[in-house]
N, C-alpha and C positions, 0 to 999 in steps of 0.2 A: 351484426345482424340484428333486430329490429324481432320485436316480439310475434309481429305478425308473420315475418318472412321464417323467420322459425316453425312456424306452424304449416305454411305453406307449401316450403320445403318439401316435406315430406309428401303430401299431396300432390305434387307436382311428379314428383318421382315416380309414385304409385301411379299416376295416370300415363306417365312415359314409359314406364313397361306393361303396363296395360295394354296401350297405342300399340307397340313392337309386338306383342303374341299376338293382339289382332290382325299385324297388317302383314305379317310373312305370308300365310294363308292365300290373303286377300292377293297379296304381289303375284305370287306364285302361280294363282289360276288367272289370274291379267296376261302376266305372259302365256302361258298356255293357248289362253283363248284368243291371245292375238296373232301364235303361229298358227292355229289350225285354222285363223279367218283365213290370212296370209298367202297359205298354202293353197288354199283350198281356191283362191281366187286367182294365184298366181302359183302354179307345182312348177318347180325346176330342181335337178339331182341336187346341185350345192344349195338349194337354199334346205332341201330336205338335211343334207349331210351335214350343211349348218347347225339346224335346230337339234340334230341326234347328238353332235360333238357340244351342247347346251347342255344337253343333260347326263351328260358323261364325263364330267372333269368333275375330280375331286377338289379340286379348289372352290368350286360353286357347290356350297353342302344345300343351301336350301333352294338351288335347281334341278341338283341330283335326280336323276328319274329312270331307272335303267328301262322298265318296259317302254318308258316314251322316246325315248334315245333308240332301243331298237325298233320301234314301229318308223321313225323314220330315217334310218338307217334301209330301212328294207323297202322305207320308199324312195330314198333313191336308187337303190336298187332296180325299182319296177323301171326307171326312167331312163337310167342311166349306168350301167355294172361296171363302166370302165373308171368310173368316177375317182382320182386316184386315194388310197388309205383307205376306202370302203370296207374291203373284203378282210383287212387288219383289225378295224375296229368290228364287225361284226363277230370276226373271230375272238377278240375280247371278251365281248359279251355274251357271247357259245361256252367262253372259258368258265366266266364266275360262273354261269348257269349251269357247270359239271358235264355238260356235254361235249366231251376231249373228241369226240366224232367228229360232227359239226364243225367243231374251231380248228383240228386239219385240218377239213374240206375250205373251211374258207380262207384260214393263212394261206393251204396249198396254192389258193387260185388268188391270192395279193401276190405271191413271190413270182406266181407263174407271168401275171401281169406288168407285174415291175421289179423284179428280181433286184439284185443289187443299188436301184436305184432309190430304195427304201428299206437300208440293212434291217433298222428294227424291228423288221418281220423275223428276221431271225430269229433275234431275241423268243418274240412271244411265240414264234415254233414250238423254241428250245424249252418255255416255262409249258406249253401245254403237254410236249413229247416226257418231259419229266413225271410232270401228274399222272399220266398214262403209264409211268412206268418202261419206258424208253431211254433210260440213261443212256446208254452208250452213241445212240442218235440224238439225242438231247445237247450230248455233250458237242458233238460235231457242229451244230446249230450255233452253239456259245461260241466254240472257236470262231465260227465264221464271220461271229457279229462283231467279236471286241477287235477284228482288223481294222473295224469303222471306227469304234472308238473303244479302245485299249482303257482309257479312264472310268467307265461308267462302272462306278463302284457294284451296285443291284446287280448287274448282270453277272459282273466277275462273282459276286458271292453267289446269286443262282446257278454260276457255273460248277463253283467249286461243289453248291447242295449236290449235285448229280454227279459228280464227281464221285463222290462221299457216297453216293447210294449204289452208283456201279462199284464200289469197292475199291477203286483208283485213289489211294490213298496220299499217296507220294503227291500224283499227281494236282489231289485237292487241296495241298499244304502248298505245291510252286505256285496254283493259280490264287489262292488268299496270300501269299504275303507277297504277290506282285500289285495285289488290291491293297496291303497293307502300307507299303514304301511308298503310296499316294494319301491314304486313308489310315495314318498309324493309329488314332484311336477308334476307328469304326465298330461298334460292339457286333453288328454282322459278321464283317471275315475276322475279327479274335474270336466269334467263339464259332466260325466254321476252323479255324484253323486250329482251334483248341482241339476240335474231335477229330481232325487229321491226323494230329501229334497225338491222341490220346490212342490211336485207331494202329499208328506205326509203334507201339507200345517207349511210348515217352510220356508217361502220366507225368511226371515236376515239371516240363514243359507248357504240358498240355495246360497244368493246372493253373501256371502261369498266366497263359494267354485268358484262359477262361476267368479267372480274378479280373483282371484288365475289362474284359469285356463286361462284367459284371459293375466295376465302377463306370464305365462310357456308360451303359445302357441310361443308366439315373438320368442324364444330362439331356436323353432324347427327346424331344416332344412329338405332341400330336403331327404338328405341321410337316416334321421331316418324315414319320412315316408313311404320310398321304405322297409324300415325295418318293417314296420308296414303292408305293405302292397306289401309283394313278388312277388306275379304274376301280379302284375297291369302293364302295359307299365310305363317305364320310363321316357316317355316323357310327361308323367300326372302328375308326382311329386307336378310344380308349381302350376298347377290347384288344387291337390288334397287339398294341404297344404292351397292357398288359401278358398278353402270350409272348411276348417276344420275353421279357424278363423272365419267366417262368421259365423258359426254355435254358436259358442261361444259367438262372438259377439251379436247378435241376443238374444240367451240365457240370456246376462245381460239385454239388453233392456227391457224383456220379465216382470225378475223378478223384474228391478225397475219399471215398470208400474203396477206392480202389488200391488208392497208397496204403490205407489203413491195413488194410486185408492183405497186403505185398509184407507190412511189415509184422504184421501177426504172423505171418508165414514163415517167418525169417528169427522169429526169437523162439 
């Protein structure tokens, strides 16, 4: 490298990440303003339900847009209600929004529209009837989805969460280590199964699991909990993943105090 290209080097760097802060901005209202020409000259349900499923995948962080994902989500709606996965994906977006009302009403009238022809309504029934505090119909929702697909680690572990919170203990330790004989190091179902085992009073078990899941969790990345968790903003990754260890963490604390206190008792 050459005295000068040394120098430039560096110049050149500074001005390519310069260029990239300016032009995400710049992209982002391009496309924007090329759906609402778009649209606006040409409305149809799917090109609506297009541009809403644009800005709704966590894989596209710097498309991400939830209000603009529902504004035309809701235009196809005005066009078209039968449009199929609408009333799913609105229902999603009811969900982050904390309105567990709402995101009934709208998975209600996806299942009611296409019932088994789209199980993973189920699914997101089952995560919104949870948050509501609906376990035990929550639960029924989980069964019905993993006949579709029995592997889908996220669901099996949101199953087992409601499981776990209707007090079905037993039954939240069958449904993680049926996730687990697919998924043996998943830090999800080891430490839902950690607090099954901890819950049917098996703390050296429990504790077991919960270590385990404690080494898995390090290995996770961003990517796989946006994979876990599709509709969440992408800009939550680091947070999310943060809480998830904490949770874990917390978890061993929980069960070694627990042995500690079993054997203080005992001398």
């Amino acid at each position: 490298m050459t005295a000068r290209s040394r120098v430039l080097w560096p110049v050149l760097c500074i001005a390519a990440l310069a260029a990239a802060f300016f032009w995400q901005p710049l992209y982002v209202d391009a496309v924007d303003g090329y759906e609402d020409i778009v649209f606006a000259i040409a409305p149809s349900a799917p090109r609506a339900f297009a541009y809403g499923e644009r800005h709704f995948s966590a894989s596209s962080p710097l498309l991400y847009d939830l209000p603009r994902a529902e504004r035309y989500f809701e235009a196809a709606r005005g066009i078209d209600p039968s449009i199929p996965f609408l009333y799913h994906e609105l229902a999603r977006i009811a969900f982050l929004k904390g309105n567990f009302t709402l995101a009934l009403q709208d998975i209600n009238s996806q299942i009611l529209l296409w019932g088994d022809k789209e199980p993973n309504s189920y699914y997101v029934r089952g995560l919104i009837e949870g948050y509501a505090g609906q376990y035990d119909v929550a639960a029924n929702d989980y069964d019905h989805y993993l006949q579709f697909d029995p592997h889908d680690w996220a669901a099996i572990n949101d199953y087992t969460w409601v499981l776990l919170k209707a007090g079905r203990f037993v039954d939240a330790s069958v449904a993680a280590l049926k996730g687990l004989a697919y998924f043996p190091t998943n830090p999800w179902l080891l430490n839902s199964e950690a607090t099954a085992l901890f819950e049917m009073h098996r703390p050296n078990d429990a504790l077991s699991d919960a270590l385990r899941a404690e080494a898995a969790v390090g290995a996770v990345t961003e990517a796989q909990w946006l994979t876990a968790y599709p509709g969440n903003d992408p800009a939550s990754a680091s947070d999310g993943l943060d809480s998830l260890r904490t949770a874990i963490q917390k978890n061993v604390v929980a069960i070694r105090a627990s042995l500690q206190s079993a054997t203080s008792s005992t001398q």
